[in-house]
C-alpha positions as CSV (number, residue, x, y, z in Angstrom):
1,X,6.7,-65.4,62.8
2,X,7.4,-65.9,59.2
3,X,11.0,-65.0,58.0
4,X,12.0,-61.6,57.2
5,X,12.2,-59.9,54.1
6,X,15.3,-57.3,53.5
7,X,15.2,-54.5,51.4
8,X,18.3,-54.4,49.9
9,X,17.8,-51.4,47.5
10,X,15.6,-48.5,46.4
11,X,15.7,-45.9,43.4
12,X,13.0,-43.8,42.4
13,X,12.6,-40.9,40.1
14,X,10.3,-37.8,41.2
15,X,9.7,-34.1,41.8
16,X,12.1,-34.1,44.5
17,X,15.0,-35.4,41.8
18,X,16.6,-39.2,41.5
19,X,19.8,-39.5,44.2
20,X,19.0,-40.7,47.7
21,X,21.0,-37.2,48.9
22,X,19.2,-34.8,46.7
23,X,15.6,-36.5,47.7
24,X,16.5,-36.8,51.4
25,X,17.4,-32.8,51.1
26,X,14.5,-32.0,49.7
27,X,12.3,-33.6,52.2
28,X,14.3,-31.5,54.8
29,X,13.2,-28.6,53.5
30,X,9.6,-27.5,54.5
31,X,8.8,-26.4,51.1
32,X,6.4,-28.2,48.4
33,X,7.9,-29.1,44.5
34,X,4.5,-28.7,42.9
35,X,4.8,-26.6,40.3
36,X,1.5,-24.8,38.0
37,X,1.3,-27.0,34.4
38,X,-1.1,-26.2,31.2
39,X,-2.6,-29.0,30.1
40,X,-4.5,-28.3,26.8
41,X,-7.1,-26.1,28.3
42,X,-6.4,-26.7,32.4
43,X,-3.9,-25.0,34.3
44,X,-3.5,-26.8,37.6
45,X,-1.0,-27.5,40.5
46,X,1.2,-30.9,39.7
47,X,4.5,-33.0,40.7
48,X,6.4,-32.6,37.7
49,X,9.8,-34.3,37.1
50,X,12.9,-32.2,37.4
51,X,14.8,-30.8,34.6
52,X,17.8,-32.7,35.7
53,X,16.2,-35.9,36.3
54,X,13.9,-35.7,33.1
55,X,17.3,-35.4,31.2
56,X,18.3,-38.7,33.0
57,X,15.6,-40.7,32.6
58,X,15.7,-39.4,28.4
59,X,19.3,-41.0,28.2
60,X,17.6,-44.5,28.1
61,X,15.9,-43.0,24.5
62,X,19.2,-41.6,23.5
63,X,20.8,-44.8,24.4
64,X,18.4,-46.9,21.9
65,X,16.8,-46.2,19.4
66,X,13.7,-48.1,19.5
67,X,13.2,-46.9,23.2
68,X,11.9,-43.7,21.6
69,X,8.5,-45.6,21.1
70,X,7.8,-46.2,24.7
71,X,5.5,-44.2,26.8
72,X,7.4,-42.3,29.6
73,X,5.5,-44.4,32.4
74,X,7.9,-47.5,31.1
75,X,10.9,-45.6,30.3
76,X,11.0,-44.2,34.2
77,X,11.0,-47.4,35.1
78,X,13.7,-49.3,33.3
79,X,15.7,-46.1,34.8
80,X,14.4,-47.0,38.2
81,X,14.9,-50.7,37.5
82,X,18.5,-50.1,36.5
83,X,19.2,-48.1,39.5
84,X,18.2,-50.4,41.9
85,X,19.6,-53.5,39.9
86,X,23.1,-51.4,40.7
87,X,22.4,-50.5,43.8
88,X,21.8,-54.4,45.3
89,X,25.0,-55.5,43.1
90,X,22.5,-58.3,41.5
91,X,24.0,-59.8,38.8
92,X,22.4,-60.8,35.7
93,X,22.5,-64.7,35.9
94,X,20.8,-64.3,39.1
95,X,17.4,-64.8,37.2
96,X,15.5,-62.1,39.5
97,X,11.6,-62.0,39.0
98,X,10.3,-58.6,38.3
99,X,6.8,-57.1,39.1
100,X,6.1,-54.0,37.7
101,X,2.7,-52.1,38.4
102,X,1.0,-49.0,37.0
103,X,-2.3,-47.5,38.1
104,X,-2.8,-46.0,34.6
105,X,-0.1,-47.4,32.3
106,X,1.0,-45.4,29.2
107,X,-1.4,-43.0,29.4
108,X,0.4,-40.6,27.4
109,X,1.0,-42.6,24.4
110,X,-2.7,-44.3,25.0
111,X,-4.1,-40.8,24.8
112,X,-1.9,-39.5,21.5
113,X,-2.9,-42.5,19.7
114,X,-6.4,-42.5,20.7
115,X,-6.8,-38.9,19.4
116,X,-4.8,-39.6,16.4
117,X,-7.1,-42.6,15.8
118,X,-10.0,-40.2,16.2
119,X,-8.6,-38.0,13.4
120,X,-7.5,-40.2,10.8
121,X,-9.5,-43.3,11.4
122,X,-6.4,-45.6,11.6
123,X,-4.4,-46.5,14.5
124,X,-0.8,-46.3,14.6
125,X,0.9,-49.5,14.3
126,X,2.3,-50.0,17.7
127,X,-0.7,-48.4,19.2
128,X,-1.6,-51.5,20.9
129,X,2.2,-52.9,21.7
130,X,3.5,-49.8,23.5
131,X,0.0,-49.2,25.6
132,X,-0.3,-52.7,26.6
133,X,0.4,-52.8,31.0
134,X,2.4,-55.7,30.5
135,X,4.8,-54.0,28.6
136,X,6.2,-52.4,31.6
137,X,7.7,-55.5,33.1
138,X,8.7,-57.4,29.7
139,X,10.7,-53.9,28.8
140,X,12.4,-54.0,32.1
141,X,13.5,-58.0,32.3
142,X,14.6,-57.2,28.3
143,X,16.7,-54.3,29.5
144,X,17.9,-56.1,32.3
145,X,18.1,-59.6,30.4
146,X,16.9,-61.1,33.5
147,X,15.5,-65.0,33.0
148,X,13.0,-65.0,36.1
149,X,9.1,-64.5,36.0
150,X,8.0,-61.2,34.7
151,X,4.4,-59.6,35.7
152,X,2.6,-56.3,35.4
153,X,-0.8,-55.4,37.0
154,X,-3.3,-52.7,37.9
155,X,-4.7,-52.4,41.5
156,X,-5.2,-48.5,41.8
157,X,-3.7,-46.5,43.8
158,X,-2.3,-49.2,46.0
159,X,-1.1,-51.2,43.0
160,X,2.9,-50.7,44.3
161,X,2.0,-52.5,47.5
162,X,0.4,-54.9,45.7
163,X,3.4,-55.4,43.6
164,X,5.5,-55.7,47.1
165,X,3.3,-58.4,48.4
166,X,3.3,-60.6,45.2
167,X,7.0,-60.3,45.6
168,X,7.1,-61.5,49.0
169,X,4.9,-64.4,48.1
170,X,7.3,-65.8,45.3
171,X,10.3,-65.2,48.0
172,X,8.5,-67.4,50.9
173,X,6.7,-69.7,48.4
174,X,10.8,-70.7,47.4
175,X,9.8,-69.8,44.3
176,X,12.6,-67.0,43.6
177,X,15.7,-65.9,45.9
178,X,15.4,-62.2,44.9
179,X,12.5,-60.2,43.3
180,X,12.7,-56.8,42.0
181,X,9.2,-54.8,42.6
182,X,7.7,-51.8,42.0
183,X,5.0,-49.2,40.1
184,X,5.6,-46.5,37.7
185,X,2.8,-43.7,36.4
186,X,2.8,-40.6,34.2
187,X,-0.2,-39.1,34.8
188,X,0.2,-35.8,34.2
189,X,-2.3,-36.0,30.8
190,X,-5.0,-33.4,29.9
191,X,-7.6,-36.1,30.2
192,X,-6.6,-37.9,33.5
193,X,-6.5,-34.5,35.1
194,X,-10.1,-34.0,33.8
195,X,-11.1,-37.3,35.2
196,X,-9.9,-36.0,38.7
197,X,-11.7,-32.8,38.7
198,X,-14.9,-34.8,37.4
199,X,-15.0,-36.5,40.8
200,X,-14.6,-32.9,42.6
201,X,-11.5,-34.1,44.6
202,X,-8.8,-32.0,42.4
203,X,-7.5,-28.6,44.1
204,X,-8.8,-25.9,42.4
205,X,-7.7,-22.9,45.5
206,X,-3.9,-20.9,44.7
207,X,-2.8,-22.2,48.2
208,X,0.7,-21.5,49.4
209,X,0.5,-25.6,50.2
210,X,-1.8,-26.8,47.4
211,X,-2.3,-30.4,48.4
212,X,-3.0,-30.0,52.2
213,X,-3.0,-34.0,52.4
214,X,-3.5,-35.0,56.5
215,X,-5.4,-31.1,57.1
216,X,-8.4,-32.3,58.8
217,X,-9.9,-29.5,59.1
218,X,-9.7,-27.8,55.2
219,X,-13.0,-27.3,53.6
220,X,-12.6,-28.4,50.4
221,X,-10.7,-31.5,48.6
222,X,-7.3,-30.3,47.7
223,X,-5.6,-33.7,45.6
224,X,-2.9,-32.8,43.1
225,X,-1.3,-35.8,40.7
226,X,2.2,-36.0,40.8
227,X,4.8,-38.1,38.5
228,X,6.6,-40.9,39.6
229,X,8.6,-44.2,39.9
230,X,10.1,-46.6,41.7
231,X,11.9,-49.7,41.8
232,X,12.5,-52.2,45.2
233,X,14.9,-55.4,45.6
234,X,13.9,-57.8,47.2
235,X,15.6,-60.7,49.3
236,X,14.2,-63.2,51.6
237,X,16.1,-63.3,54.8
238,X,18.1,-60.5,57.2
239,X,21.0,-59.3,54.8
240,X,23.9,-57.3,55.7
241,X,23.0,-55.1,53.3
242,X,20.0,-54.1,54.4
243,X,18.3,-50.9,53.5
244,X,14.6,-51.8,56.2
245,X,13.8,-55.2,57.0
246,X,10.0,-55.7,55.9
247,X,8.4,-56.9,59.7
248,X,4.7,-57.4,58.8
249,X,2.6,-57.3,56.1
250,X,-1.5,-56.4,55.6
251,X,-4.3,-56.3,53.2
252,X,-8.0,-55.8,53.3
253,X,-10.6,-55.2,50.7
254,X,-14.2,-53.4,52.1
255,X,-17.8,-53.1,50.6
256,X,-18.7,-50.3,48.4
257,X,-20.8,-48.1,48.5
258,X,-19.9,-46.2,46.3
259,X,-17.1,-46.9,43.1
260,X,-14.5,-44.4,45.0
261,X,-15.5,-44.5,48.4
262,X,-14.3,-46.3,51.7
263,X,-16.2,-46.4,54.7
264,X,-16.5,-43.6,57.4
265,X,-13.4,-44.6,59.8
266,X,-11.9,-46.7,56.7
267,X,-12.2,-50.3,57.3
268,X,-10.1,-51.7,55.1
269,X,-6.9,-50.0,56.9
270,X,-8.1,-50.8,59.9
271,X,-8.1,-55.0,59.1
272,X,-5.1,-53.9,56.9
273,X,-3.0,-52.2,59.7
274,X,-4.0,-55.1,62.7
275,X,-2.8,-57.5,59.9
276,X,0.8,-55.8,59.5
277,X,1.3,-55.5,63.1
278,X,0.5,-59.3,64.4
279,X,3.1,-60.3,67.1
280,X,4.1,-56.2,67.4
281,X,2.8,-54.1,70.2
282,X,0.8,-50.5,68.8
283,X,3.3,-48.5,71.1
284,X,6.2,-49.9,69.4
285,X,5.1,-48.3,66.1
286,X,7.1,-45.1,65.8
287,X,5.5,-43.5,63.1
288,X,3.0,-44.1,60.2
289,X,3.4,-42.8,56.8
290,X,-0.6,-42.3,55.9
291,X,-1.9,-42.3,52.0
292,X,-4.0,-39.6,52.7
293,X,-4.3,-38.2,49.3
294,X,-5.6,-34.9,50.4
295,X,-9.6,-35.2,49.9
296,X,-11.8,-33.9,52.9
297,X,-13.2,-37.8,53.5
298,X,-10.2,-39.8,52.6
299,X,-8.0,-38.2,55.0
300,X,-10.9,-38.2,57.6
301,X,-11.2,-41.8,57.0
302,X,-7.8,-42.7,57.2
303,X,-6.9,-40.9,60.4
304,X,-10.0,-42.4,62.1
305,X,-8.6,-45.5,61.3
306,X,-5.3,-44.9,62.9
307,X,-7.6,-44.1,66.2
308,X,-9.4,-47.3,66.3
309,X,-6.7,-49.3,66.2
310,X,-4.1,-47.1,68.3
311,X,-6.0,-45.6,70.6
312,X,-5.6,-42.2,72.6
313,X,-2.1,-42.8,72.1
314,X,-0.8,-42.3,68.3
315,X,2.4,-42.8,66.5
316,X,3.9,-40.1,64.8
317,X,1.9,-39.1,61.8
318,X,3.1,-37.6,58.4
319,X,2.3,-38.1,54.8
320,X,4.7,-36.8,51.6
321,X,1.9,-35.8,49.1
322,X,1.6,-32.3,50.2
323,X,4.7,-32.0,48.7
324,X,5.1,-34.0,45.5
325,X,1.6,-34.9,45.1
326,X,-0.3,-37.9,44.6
327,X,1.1,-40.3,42.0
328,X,-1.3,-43.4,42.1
329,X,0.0,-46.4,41.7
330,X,3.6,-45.3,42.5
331,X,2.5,-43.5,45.5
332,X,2.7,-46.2,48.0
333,X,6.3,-47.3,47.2
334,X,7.5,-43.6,47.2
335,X,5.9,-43.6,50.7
336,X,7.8,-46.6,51.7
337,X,11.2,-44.7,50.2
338,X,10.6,-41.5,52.9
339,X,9.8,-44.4,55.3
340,X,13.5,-46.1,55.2
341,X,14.9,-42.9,54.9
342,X,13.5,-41.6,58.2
343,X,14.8,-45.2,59.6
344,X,18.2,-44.6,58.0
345,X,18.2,-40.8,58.7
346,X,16.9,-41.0,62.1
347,X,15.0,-38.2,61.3
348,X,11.0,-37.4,61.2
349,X,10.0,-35.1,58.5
350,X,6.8,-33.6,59.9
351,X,3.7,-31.9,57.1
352,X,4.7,-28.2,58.2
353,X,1.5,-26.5,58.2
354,X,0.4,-29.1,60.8
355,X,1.3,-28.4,64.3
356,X,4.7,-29.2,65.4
357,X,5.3,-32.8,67.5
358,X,8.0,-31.6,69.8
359,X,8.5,-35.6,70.3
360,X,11.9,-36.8,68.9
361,X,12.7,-40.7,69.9
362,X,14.6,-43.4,67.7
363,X,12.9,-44.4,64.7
364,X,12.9,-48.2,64.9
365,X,9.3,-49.3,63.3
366,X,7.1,-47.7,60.9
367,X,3.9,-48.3,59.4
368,X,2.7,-47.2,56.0
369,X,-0.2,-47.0,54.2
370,X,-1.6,-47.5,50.5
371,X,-5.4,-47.8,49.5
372,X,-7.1,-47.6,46.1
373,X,-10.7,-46.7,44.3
374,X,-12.3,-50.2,45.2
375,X,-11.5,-50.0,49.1
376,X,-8.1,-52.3,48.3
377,X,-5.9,-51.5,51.5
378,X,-2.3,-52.5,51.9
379,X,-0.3,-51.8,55.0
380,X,3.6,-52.5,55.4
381,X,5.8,-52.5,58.3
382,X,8.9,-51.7,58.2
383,X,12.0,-51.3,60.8
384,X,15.6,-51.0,61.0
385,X,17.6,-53.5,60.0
C-alpha cells in the first residue's frame, strides 16, 4: 500500500460562514443557507457568502491596496490559503507547493471587463492579468512568499480533487514535503447563471428545499450555484496532527455522449470508487459524501453507481448541496471538509427531507465523490487518523 497522506489542515469560506464551529453548527441544523439573489434580470435561489464572512474575506482588500484589483474568486482564496497556512503552523521557509484550481476563474471581473470592452471598444488594462487562472496560485504563493512550485488549472466541477491528487503526486514523487491544495469559484454572475438555465438543470420551483440534490424521485432538475473556497495542507506520512489521513485515491474519465452527460449508472465513479477502495473491504466504508448536484440524471447516475459497486448493502449516504448549493470547482473539497468533520464529530449529518437512517455506528472511513462536464470522476477516501 502506498504511504499515507495526512491532512493536517482545512479552511474554507462559504454560505455556512468561515470557523470550523460555526460551519459544523450549521450543518447540525436541518435547515438550507440558500438565499433568493437578483442578478441583472434573474432572480433565482443561490449560496451566497455571509455578511460576516464577506467582511472577512474584504480585509485582504483593506489590507493592500493593490488587492482591490483582484476578482473575488482569488481574493477567497488567499483568505482560505492563509487560514490553512495558520492552521498546519507551516512556516514560510518551508517552500510549500501550492495548487490552486477554479472551475470558472474570475468570472466576475472577466464579465465587467468583457461588457466594458463591449461599450467602449477598449479593454481595461489589467483586463487580461487579473482574469488569467493562473493568477490564482501566483497571488497565493506571493501572499504567502512561499518558494515551492505554484500551479493553477481547470478540470470542472471536479477540478478540487484534481488539485488533491496532483498534490499527492508531488508528495510521493519526493518532489515536495508539504503541498497546500485546493479550488476557489465565484459564480454567482448574471451570465453563468444563464448558462445553467440554458442546459435546463437550474431550479426554477419556490421549494422549501430548493436544491433537492440525492431526491430520486423529484421530477424536475433542481441545481442551485453556490459560492465557495477552500484551501488543504498537505503532508506525506501519518502526523500527529492529523485532521483525516487520505487512505485511497481514484480517477476515471468515460466516453461522451453528450458534452455534459455521463453514462446511465455513471461509469466513471464506478472505476473511480473501486480505484479508491483497493486493499479496503465495501463494508468498511461508513459513509459516502455523493456530488450529486441535484439534476434528475446526475443523481440517478451517481446513486446507481454506489449499487454496482456496493451491493444490496450501502453505506450511509448524504450529500451537502441541498444546503449551500453547488459551487463547481470548489465543490468537491467542501465535500471533503463535511467529510472530516463527520470523522472528527462522530456525527452523520443526514439530507432531511430524505428518510431518516436510524443506523448510528463509528465513523472510521468515508468515501467522497467529485465529477465534472467531460465525465472526469475523482473519488477520495478518507478515515480517521
Amino acid at each position: 500500500m502506498q504511504t499515507p497522506v495526512s491532512i493536517t489542515a482545512l479552511a474554507s469560506v462559504s454560505p455556512l460562514g468561515h470557523c470550523p464551529e460555526e460551519i459544523w453548527q450549521a450543518y447540525l441544523l436541518p435547515s438550507h443557507h440558500l438565499d433568493v439573489v437578483v442578478l441583472g434580470k434573474r432572480k433565482v435561489h443561490a449560496g451566497i457568502m455571509a455578511v460576516d464572512t464577506q467582511n472577512w474575506v474584504n480585509r485582504l482588500r483593506e489590507e493592500q491596496a493593490h488587492y482591490q484589483s483582484l476578482d473575488p474568486t482569488v481574493i477567497n482564496a488567499i483568505a482560505v490559503a492563509r487560514e490553512a497556512v495558520v492552521q498546519a503552523q507551516w512556516n514560510k521557509d518551508s517552500s510549500f507547493g501550492v495548487n490552486f484550481g477554479s472551475s470558472r476563474g474570475a468570472t466576475t471581473l472577466f464579465e465587467q471587463y468583457h461588457a466594458d470592452f463591449l461599450q467602449n471598444q477598449s479593454a481595461h488594462i489589467l483586463s487580461s492579468p487579473t482574469t488569467t487562472l493562473g493568477n490564482i496560485s501566483s497571488w497565493i504563493a506571493q501572499d504567502l512568499q512561499t518558494q515551492g512550485p505554484e500551479l493553477s488549472h481547470s478540470i470542472t466541477c471536479s477540478t478540487g480533487f484534481h488539485a488533491l491528487l496532483n498534490g499527492i503526486a508531488w508528495l510521493r514523487a519526493g518532489m515536495a514535503n508539504q503541498f497546500l491544495i485546493g479550488a476557489s469559484e465565484a459564480p454567482l454572475t448574471e451570465f453563468t447563471v444563464a448558462q445553467m438555465q440554458a442546459m435546463k438543470i437550474y431550479a426554477r420551483e419556490n421549494q422549501d428545499f430548493p436544491c433537492r440534490a440525492m431526491d430520486l424521485v423529484k421530477t424536475t432538475n433542481s441545481m442551485v450555484l453556490g459560492e465557495g473556497a477552500v484551501a488543504c495542507c498537505l503532508e506525506l506520512g501519518i502526523k500527529s496532527n492529523a485532521l483525516a489521513r487520505i487512505e485511497g485515491i481514484g480517477y476515471a474519465t468515460e466516453k461522451l455522449e453528450h458534452n455534459v452527460s455521463i453514462t446511465a449508472e455513471a461509469d466513471c465513479f464506478q472505476k473511480s470508487m473501486q480505484m479508491a477502495m483497493q486493499g479496503h473491504d465495501p463494508d468498511s466504508i461508513d459513509v459516502i459524501v455523493l456530488h450529486a448536484p441535484g439534476t434528475l440524471k446526475g443523481d440517478s447516475a451517481e446513486y446507481k453507481a454506489i449499487q454496482k459497486v456496493f451491493g444490496k448493502t450501502l453505506p450511509l449516504l448524504t450529500s451537502n448541496k441541498w444546503k449551500i448549493g453547488h459551487s463547481l470547482g470548489a465543490s468537491g473539497l467542501l465535500s471533503l471538509e463535511l467529510a472530516v468533520m463527520m470523522i472528527q464529530q462522530q456525527v452523520f449529518i443526514s439530507v432531511p427531507y430524505l428518510p431518516a437512517n436510524p443506523v448510528q455506528k463509528p465513523l472510521q472511513k468515508i468515501l467522497i465523490n467529485s465529477v465534472g462536464f467531460g465525465g472526469n470522476a475523482v473519488s477520495v477516501l478518507v478515515s480517521k487518523p
